[in-house]
RODO-2510 file (C-alpha; in nm, 4 decimals, decimal comma):
residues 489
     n   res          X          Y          Z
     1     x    19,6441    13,1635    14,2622
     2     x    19,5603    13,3728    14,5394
     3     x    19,2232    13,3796    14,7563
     4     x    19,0299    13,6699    14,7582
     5     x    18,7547    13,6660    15,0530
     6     x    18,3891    13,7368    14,8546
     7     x    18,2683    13,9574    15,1256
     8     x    18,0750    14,2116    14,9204
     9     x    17,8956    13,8501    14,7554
    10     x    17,8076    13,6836    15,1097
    11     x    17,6974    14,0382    15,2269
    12     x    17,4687    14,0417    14,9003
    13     x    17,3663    13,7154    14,9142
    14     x    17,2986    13,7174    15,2794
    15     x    17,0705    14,0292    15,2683
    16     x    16,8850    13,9595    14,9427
    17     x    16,8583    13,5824    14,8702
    18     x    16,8801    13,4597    15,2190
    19     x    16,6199    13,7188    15,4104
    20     x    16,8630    13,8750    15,6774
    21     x    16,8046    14,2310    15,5404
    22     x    16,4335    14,1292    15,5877
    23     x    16,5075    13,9658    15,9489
    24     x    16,6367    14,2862    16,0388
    25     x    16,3565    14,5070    15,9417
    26     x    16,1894    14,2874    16,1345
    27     x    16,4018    14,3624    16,4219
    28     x    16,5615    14,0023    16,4444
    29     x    16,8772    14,1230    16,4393
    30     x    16,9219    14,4473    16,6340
    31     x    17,2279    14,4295    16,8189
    32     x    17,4249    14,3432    16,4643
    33     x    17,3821    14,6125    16,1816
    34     x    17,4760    14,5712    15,8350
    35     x    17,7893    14,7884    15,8911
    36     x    17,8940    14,5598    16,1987
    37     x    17,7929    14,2785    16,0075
    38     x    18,0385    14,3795    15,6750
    39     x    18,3196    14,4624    15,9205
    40     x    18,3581    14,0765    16,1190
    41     x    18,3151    13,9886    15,7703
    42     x    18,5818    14,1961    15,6367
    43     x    18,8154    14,0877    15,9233
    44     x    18,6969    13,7145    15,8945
    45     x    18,8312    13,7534    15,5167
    46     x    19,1833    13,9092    15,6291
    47     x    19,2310    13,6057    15,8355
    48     x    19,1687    13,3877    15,5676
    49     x    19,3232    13,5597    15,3036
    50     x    19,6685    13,5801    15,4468
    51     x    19,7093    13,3416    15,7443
    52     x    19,4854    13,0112    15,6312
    53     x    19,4614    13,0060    15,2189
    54     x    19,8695    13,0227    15,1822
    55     x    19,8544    12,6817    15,3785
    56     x    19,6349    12,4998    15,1129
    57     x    19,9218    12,3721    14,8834
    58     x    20,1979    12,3138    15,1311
    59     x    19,9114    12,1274    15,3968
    60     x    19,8214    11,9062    15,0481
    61     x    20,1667    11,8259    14,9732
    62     x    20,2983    11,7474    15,3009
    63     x    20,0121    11,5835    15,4979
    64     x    19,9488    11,5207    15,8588
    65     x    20,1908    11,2343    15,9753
    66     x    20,1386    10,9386    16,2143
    67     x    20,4526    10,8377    16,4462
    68     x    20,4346    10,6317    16,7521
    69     x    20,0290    10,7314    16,7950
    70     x    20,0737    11,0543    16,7417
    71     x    19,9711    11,2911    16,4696
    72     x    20,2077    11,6295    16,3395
    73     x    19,9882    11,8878    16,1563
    74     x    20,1510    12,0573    15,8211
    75     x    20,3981    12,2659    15,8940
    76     x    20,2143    12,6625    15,9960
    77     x    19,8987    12,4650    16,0681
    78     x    19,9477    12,4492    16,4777
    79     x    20,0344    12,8404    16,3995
    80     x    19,7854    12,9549    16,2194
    81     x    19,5224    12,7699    16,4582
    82     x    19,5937    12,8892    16,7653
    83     x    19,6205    13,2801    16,5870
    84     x    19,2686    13,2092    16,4962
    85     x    19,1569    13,0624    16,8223
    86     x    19,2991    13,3560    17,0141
    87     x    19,1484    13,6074    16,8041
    88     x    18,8423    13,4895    16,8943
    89     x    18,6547    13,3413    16,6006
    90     x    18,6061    12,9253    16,7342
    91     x    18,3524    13,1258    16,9576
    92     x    18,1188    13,3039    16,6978
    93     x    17,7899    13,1218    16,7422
    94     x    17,8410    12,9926    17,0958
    95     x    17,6611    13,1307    17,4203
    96     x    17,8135    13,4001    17,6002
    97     x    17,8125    13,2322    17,9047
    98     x    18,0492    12,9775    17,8112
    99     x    18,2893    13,2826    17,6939
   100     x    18,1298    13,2780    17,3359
   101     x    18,0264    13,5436    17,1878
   102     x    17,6232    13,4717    17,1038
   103     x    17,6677    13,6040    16,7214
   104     x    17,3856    13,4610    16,4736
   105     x    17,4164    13,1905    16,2752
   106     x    17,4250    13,3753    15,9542
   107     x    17,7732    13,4871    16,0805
   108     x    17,8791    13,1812    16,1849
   109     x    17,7854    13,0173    15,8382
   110     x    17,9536    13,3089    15,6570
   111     x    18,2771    13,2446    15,8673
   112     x    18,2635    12,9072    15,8151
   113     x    18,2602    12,9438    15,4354
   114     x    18,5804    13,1895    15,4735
   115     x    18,7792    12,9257    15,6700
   116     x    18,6920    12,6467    15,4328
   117     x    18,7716    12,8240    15,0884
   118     x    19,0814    12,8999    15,2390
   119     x    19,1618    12,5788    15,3334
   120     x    18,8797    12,3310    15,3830
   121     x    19,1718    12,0965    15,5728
   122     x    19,1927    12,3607    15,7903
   123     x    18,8060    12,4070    15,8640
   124     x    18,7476    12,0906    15,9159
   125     x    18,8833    12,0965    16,3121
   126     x    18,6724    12,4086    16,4192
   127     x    18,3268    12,2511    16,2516
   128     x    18,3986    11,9415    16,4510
   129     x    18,4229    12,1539    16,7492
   130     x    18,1104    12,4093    16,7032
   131     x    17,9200    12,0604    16,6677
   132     x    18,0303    11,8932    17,0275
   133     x    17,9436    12,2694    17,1744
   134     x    17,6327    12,2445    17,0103
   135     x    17,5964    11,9114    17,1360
   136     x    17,7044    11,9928    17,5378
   137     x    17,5256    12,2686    17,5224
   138     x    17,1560    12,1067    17,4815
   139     x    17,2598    11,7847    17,6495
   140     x    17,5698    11,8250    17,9021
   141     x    17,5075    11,8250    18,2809
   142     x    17,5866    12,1174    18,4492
   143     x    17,9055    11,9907    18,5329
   144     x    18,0473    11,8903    18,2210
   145     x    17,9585    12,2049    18,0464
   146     x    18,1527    12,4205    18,3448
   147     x    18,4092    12,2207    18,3117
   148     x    18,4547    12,1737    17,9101
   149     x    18,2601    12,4870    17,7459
   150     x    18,4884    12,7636    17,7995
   151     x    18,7886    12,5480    17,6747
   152     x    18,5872    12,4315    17,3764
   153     x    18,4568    12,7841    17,3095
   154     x    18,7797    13,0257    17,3403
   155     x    18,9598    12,6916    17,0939
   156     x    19,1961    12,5770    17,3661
   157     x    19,0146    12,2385    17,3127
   158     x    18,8761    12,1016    17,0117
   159     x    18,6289    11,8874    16,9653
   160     x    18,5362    11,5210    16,7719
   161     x    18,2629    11,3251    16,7009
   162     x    18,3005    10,9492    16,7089
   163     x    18,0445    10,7202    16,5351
   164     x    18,1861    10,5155    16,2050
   165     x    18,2711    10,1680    16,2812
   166     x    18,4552     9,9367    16,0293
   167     x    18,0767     9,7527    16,0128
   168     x    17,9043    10,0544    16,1186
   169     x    17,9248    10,3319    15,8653
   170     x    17,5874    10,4867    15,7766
   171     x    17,4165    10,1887    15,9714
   172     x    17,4412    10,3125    16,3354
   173     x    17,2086    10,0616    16,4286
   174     x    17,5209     9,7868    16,3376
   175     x    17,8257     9,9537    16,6246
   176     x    17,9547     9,7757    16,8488
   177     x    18,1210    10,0221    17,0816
   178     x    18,0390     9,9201    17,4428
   179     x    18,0129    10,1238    17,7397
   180     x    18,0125     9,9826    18,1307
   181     x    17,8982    10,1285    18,4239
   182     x    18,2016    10,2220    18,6692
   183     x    17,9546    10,2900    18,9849
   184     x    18,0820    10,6232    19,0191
   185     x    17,8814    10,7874    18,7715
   186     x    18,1404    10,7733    18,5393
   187     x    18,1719    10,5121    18,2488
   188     x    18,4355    10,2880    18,0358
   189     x    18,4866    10,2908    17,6795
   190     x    18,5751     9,9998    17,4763
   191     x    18,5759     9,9443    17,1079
   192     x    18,7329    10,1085    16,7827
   193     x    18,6212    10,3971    16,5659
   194     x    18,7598    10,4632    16,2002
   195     x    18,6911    10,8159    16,0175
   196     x    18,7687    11,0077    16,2971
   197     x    18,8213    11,3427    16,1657
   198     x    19,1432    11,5645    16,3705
   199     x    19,0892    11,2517    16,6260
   200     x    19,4554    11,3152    16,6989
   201     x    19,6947    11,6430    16,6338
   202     x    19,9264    11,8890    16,7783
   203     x    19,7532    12,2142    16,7605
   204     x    19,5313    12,2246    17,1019
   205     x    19,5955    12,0837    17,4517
   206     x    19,3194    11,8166    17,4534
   207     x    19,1065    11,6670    17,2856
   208     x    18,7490    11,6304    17,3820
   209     x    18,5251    11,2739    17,1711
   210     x    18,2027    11,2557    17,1897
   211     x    18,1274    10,9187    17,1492
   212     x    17,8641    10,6435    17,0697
   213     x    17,8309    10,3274    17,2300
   214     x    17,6070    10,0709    17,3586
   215     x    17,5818     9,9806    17,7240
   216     x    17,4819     9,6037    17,8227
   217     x    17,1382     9,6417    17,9042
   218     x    17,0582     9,8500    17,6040
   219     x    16,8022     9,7504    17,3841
   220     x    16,8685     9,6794    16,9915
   221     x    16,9144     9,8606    16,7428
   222     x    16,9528    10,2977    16,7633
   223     x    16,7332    10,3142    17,0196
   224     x    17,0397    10,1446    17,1944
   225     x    17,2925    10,3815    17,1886
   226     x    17,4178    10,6210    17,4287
   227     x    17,6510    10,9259    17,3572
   228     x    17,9255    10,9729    17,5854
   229     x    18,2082    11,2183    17,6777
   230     x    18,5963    11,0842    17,6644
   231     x    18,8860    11,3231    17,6899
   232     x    19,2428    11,2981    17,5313
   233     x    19,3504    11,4167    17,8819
   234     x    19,1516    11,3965    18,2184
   235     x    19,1134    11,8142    18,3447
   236     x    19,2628    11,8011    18,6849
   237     x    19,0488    11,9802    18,9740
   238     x    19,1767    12,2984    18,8470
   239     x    19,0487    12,2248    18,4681
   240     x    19,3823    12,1556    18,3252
   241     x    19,4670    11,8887    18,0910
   242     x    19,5839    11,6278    18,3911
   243     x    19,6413    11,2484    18,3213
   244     x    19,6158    11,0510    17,9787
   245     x    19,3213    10,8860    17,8924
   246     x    19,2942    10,5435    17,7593
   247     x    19,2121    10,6704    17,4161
   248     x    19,4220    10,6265    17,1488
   249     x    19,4737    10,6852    16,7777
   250     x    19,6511    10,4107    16,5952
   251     x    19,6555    10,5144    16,2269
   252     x    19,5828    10,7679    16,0200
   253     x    19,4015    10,7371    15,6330
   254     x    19,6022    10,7813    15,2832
   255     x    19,3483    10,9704    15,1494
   256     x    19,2341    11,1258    14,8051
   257     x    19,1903    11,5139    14,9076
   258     x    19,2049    11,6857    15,1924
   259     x    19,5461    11,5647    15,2824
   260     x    19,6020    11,8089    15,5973
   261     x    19,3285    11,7148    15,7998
   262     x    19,3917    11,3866    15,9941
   263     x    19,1145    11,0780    15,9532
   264     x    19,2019    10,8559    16,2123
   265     x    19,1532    10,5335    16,3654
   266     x    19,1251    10,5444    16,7592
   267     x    19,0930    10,2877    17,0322
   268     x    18,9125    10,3410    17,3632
   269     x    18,9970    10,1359    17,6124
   270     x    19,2740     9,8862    17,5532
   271     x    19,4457     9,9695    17,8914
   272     x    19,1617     9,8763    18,0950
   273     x    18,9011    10,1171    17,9857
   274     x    18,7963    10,4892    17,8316
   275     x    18,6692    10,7543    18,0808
   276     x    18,3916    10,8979    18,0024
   277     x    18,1092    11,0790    18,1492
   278     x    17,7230    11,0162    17,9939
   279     x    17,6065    11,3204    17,8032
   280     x    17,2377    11,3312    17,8186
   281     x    17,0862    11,0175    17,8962
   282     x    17,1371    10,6569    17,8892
   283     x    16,9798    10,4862    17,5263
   284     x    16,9084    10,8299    17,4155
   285     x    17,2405    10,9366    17,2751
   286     x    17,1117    10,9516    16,8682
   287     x    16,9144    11,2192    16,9241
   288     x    17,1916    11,4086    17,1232
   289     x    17,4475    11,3147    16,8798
   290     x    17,1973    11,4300    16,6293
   291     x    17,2454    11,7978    16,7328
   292     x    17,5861    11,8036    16,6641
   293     x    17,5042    11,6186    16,3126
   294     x    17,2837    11,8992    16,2261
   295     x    17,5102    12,1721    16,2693
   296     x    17,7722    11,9475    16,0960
   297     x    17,5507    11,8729    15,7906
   298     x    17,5254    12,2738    15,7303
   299     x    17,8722    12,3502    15,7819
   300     x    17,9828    12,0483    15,5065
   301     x    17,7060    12,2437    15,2827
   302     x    17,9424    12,5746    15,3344
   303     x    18,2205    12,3194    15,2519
   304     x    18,0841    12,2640    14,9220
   305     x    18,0145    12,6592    14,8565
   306     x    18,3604    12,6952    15,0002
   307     x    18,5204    12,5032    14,7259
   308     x    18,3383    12,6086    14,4317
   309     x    18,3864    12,9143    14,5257
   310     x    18,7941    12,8636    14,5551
   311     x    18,7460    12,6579    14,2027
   312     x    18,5648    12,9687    14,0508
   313     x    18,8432    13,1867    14,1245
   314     x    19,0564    12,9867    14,0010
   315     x    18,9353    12,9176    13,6973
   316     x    18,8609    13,2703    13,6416
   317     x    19,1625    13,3543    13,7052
   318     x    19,3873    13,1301    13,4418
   319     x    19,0861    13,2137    13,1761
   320     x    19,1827    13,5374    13,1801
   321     x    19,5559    13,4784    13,1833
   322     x    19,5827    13,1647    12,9369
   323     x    19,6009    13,2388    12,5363
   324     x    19,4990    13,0168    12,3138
   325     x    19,3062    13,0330    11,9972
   326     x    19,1817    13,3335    11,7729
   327     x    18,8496    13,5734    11,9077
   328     x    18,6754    13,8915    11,7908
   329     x    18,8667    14,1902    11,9447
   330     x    19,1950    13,9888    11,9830
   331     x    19,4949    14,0663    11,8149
   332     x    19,7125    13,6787    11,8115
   333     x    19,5902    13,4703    12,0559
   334     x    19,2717    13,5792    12,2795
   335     x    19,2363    13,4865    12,6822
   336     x    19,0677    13,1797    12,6811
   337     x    18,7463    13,3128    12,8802
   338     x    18,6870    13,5232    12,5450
   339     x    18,5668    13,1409    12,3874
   340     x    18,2137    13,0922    12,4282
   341     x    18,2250    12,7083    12,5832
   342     x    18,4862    12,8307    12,8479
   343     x    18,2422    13,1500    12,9271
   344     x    17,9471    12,8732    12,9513
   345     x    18,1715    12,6994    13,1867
   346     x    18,2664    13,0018    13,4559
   347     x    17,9410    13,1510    13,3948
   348     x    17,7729    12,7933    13,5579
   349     x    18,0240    12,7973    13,8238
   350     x    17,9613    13,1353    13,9171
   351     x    17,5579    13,0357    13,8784
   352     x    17,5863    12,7475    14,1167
   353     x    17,8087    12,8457    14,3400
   354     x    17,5429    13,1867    14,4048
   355     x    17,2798    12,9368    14,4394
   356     x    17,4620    12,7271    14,6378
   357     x    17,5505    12,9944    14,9375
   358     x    17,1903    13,0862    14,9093
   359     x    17,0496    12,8010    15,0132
   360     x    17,3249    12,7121    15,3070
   361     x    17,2634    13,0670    15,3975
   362     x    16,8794    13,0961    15,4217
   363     x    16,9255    12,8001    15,6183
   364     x    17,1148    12,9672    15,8932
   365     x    16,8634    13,3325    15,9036
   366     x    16,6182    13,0644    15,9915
   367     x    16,8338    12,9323    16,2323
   368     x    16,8431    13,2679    16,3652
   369     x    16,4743    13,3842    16,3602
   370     x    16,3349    13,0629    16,5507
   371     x    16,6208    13,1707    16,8175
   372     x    16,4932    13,5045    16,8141
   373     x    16,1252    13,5436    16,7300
   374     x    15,9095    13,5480    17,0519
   375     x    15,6197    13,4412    16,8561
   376     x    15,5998    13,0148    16,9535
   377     x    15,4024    12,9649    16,5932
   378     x    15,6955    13,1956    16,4153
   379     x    15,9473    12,9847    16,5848
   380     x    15,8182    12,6509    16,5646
   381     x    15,7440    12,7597    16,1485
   382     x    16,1561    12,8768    16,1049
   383     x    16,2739    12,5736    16,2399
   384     x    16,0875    12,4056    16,0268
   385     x    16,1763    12,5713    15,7585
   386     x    16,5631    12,5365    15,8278
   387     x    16,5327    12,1663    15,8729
   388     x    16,3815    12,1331    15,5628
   389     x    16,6245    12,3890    15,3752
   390     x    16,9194    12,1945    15,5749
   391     x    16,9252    11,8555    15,3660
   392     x    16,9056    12,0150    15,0495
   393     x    17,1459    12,2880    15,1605
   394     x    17,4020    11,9598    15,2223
   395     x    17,3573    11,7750    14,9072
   396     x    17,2718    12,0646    14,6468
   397     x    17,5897    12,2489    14,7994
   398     x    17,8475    11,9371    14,8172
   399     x    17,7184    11,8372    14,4431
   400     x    17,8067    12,2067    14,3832
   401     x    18,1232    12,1695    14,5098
   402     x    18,2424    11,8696    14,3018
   403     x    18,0667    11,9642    13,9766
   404     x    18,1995    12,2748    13,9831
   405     x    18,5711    12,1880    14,0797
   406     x    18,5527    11,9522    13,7868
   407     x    18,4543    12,2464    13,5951
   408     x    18,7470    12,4131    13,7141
   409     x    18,9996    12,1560    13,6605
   410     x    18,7939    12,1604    13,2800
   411     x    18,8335    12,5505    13,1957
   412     x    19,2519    12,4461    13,2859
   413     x    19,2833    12,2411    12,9739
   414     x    19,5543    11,9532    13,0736
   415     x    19,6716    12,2254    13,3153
   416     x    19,4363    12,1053    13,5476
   417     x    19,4942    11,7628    13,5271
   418     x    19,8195    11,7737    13,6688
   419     x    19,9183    11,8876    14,0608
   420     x    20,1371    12,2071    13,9694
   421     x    19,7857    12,4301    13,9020
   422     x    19,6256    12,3179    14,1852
   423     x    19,2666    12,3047    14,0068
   424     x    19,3086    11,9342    14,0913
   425     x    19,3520    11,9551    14,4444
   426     x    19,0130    12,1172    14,4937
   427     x    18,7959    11,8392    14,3034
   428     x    19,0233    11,6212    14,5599
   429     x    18,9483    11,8015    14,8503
   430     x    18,5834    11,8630    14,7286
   431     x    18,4954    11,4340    14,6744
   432     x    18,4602    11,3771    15,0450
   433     x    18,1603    11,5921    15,1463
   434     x    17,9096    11,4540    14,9778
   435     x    17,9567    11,1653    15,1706
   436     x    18,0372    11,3220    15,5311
   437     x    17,7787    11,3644    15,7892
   438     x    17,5084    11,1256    15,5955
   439     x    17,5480    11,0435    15,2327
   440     x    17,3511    11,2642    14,9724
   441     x    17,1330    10,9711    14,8959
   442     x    17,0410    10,9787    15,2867
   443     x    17,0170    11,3617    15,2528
   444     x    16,7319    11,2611    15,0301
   445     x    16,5620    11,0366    15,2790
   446     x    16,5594    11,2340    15,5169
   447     x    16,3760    11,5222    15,3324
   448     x    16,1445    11,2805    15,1520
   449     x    16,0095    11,1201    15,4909
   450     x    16,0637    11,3624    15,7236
   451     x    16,1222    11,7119    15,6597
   452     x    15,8384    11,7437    15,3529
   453     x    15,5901    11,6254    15,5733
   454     x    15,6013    11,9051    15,8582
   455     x    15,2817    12,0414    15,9025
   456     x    15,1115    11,8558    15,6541
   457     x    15,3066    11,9635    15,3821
   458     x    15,2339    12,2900    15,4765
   459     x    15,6173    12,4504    15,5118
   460     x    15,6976    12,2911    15,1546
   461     x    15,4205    12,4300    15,0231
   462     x    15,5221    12,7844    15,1309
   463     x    15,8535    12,8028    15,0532
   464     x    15,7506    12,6547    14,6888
   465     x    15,5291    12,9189    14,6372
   466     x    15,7768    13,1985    14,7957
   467     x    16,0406    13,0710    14,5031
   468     x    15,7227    13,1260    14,2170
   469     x    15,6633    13,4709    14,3650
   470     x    16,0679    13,5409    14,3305
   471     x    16,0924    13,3998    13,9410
   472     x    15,7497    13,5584    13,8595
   473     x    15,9036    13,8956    13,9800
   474     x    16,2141    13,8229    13,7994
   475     x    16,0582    13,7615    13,5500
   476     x    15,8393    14,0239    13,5154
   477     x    16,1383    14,2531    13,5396
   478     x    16,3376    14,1078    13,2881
   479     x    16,0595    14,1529    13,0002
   480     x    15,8398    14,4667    13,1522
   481     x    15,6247    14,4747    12,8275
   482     x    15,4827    14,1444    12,8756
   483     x    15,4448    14,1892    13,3034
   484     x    15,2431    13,9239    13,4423
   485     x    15,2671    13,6941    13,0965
   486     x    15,6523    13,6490    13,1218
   487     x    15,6143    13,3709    13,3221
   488     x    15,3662    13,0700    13,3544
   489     x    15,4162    12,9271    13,7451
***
């Protein structure tokens, strides 16, 4: 089947259910009108459309492979990535300083949907990256972000972030990475990591790991760990990729989906020692390594819009093709979709998929007005209201995107049981991301005990009464006659 970029729906969705069109009444966004806006989109979708989504099936089928510690991409994937890094998009969101481009987040989450319908393999390695700019960004010295930004930015480097441990998954408090003091303000990394998502590939010149480990005199548990910067390849005094570091992957996962993207297993420091150079400071690397989780836990929510909406497609797609059965209207056989269970089905994956984008969308306008608003309350109120939208925005979107791929591979009949459809691919490819970057049940936590108590409840309470106010409009539109009595909020 082939991809069709839903630019006029993210356009829609981003001015009208997500508050951008508002935002920029408002003035939030005046150097990017609607007609700019539509255009990066439109471009964004050309991209995707014919360089990444014809990778999909052949990146599934063939796999990255491991050979003497190191990792191949699927054949076009080196390609296609380094077309997409020199066109400019791995710098969207970053700061124009660093060679970036300083575009709003809404953009960036719009991309970042694009890239991971075509291919959410594909996506993966840019997400990873955005996060460790993110990360160097608010936390770097000024040295390391000289010397790594503009390579992470312009996509010459990519980026990683290292915390799963074969004890350690969700537990950070349980690693056992350690870190030692090399008296030249540098560091060495020892330990293992597993999970370790493009840890190793061909398609840049180095890789840059962020990484989490302990150093001796660090107390227990998180507030223990430090985050840390180790290269693939030590920049030379010029900033190129100079001598190999004493990282290493040593395995890659058989997985169930996403087939293309390399999960790896790397060592640091087996040869004597990692590297690495402290990013922030010393105990304090959760809450720098939280930064990049942050961005990472919105981007696997446009993962799980992504592939509902590639499922939706789909299955709209063979309903209208596939005959089977008699209908009103039909002559012989009618198009399945004309059977009222199969229209219930691609009518709910159209449903949640909307309501999926919405929510990972509003999340990034807020994003955007506490980076723009000059007003401290206005600010400090949108990023509370985007850390509370950001949790649900992970787990409502990556439930999305596994419900409705299973819808998908449903509407195909036994057609989508088997490989040659590719309907099951996409329930494959969707089953990871409600566990990266923090389980959904820790999703949950984390808005029960920290973001719904902000202010006092206050933001909650706000944003619950700003939905009544949309259904009791609705609502009141649907059935005129009965205005104000059509709904009961």
């Amino acid at each position: 089947m082939t991809y069709r970029a839903p630019v006029d729906d993210i356009l829609f969705t981003l001015d009208h259910a997500a508050g951008l069109a508002a935002a920029r009444e408002q003035g939030l966004y005046d150097a990017l009108d609607r007609e700019t806006f539509a255009a990066i989109l439109a471009e964004a979708g050309g991209f995707a459309e014919d360089v990444i989504a014809p990778l999909l099936r052949s990146g599934d089928r063939h796999g990255a492979r491991f050979a003497d510690g190191a990792v191949t991409t699927p054949p076009g994937f080196k390609e296609a990535y380094r077309d997409w890094a020199a066109a400019g998009w791995n710098g969207v969101l970053a700061d124009e300083a660093w060679g970036g481009q300083g575009l709003p987040a809404a953009l960036w989450a719009a991309t970042t949907e694009l890239w991971a319908s075509a291919s959410i393999a594909f996506g993966l390695c840019p997400m990873l990256t955005q996060g460790a700019i993110e990360a160097l960004q608010s936390h770097g010295s000024d040295e390391l972000k000289a010397l790594y930004l503009p390579k992470l930015v312009s996509g010459e480097w990519t980026g990683t972030m290292n915390l799963t441990e074969p004890q350690a998954g969700s537990d950070l408090a349980l690693l056992r990475a350690r870190a030692e003091r090399a008296g030249d303000g540098t560091y060495r990394l020892f330990g293992q990591k597993i999970f370790i998502t493009y840890g190793e590939h061909d398609a840049s010149d180095n890789i840059v790991h962020l990484v989490l480990a302990r150093l001796p005199d660090a107390p227990e548990g998180t507030r223990g760990i430090s985050l840390f910067l180790a290269p693939k390849f030590i920049p030379d005094a010029e900033g190129r990729p100079g001598a190999r570091n004493d990282v290493a992957c040593v395995g890659v996962e058989e997985k169930l989906g996403i087939h293309a993207s390399p999960t790896c297993t790397m060592a640091f420091g087996d040869a004597g020692g990692a590297v690495a150079y402290l990013v922030g400071e010393e105990h304090r690397g959760l809450a720098c390594m939280f930064t990049m989780m942050n961005n990472a836990r919105l981007g696997v929510g446009l993962e799980g819009v992504a592939v509902a909406e590639r499922a939706t497609q789909q299955a709209l797609a063979f309903a209208a093709e596939r005959r089977q059965g008699r209908a009103p209207g039909y002559e012989g056989a009618a198009p399945i979709a004309a059977h009222p269970d199969v229209r219930r089905m691609l009518l709910t994956m159209r449903a949640q998929t909307a309501a999926a984008r919405a929510i990972c969308y509003r999340a990034a306008v807020e994003i955007d007005r506490a980076r723009a608003t000059a007003d401290a309350d206005e600010a400090r109120a949108a990023t509370e209201r985007a850390s509370l939208l950001i949790p649900i925005a992970k787990a409502f979107s990556t439930d999305t995107g596994c419900e409705v791929a299973s819808l998908g591979v449903q509407v195909h009949g036994g057609m989508g049981f088997i490989e040659e459809t590719g309907a099951a691919q996409l329930l494959r490819d969707a089953r990871i991301t409600p566990i990266y970057e923090g389980t959904n049940g820790i999703q949950a936590i984390d808005l029960v005990t920290r973001k719904l108590p902000q202010s006092g409840g206050a933001i909650v309470a706000s944003e619950i009464e700003r939905l009544r106010a949309s259904a009791r409009r609705l609502a009141e539109d649907n059935a005129p006659a009965l205005g104000a009595a059509a709904v009961r909020l």
